[in-house]
N, C-alpha and C positions, 0 to 999 in steps of 0.2 A: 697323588691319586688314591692311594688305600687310605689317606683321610678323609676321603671324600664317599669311600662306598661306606665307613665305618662310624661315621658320622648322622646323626640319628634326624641332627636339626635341620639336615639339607634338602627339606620337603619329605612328602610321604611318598611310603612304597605304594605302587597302583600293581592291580592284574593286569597280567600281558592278555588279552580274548582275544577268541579264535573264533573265524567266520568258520564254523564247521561244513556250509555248504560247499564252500570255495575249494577247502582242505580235501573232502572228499571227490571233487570235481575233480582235484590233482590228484589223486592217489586213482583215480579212472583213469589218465592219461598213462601210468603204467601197465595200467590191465586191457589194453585197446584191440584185442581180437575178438572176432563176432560171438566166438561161443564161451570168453574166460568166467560168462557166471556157472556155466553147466560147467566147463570143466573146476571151476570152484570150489561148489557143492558137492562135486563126485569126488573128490580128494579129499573133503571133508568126510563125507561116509565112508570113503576108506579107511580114513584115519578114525570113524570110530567103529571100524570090524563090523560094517553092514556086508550081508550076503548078498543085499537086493537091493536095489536103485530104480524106482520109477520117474522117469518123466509125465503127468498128466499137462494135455494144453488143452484148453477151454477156449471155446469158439462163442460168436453171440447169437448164433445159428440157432433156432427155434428146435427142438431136439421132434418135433411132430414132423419138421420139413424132410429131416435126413433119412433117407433109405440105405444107405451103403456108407464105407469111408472115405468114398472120394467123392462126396456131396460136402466136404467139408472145404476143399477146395474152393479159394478167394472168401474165404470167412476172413473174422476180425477176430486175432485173438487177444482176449479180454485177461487171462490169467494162465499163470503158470506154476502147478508146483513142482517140486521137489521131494518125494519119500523114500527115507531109506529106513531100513530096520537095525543099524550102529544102535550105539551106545546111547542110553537117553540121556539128557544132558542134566548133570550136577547142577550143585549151585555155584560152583567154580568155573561151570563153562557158562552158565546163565552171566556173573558178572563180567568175562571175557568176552562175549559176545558186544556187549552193550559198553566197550570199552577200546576205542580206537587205539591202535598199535602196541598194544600191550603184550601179547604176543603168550606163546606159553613155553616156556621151559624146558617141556617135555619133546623133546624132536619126533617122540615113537605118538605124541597123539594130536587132537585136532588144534590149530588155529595157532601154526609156529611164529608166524609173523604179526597177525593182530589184523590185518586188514584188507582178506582177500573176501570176507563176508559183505564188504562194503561194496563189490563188486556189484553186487543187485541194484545198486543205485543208477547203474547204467538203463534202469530197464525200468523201476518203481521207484514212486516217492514214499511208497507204505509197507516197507516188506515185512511180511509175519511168522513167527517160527513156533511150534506147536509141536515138543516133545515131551512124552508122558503122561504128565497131569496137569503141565503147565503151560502156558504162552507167555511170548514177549512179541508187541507190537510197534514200530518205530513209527512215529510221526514228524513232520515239519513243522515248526510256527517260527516263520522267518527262517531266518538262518540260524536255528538253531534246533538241534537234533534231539528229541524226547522219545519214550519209550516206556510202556506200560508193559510190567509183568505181574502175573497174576494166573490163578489157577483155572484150569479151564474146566466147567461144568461136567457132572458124571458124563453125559450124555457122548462128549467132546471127549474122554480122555483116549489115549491109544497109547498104543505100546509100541513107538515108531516115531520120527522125526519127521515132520515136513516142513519145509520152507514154502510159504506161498507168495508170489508175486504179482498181486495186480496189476496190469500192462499200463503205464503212462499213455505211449505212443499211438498204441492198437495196431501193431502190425500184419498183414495179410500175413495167412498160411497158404504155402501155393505146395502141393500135390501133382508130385510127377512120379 
């Protein structure tokens, strides 16, 4: 047998590939409670010593219709994000993010395991993150996971982290 792994002539090495859809489909099946992207995200800000955590949710509610906030009631919402004012993110955390189960090191800061950001998948096929001066964007083409980072214009920059999540589903918001 270890003539056989060590042996050069015995055909070529090939890459093992990964359906990255699939993979993150299962790594959903571990996170399967209704709120594990908010509690996520809020563990993530924790971990980078934010004081303040906002929820924003976006409706597709004509904003001339709404008089009160319980006109928001059986809207559809389109988006969600995420801001907190933690730590803005490195280029350390930039390539951990974009890096399934990688995990970090450091127990005392964010993103110990590698793959509970992937949780948004439950919710968007586009999720955007937007700290500093910079952004990183994930897209799909096939089954296969890409992501643009890149500086985000003066006008765009903050001093803050958000996660935004455009809704897949379009789930009602119901108001009681």
């Amino acid at each position: 047998m270890a003539e056989i792994l060590n042996d050069s002539r015995n055909g070529q090495l090939h890459e093992v590939r990964v359906n990255i859809r699939k993979m993150i489909d299962k790594i959903l099946t571990q996170y399967s409670s209704d709120f594990v992207v908010c509690r996520e995200l809020i563990q993530n800000a924790d971990d980078s010593h934010a004081t303040s955590f906002h929820l924003q949710i976006k409706c597709n509610a004509p904003s001339s219709s709404l008089s009160k906030e319980t006109d928001f009631h059986a809207q559809t919402i389109t988006e969600l994000r995420m801001i907190n004012n933690g730590k803005i993110f490195s280029e350390t955390d930039w390539q951990r993010v974009a890096t399934i189960a990688e995990g970090n090191t450091d127990p005392q800061s964010v993103g110990q395991f590698g793959v509970g950001f992937f949780s948004v998948f439950a919710y968007t096929n586009e999720p955007m993150i937007k700290s500093g001066k910079e952004y990183m964007k994930f897209v799909w083409k096939g089954d296969q996971l890409l992501y643009r980072h890149d500086k985000l214009s003066i006008q765009e920059k903050i001093n803050e982290t958000s996660i935004i999540l455009k809704m897949r589903d379009k789930p009602t918001l119901c108001i009681e």
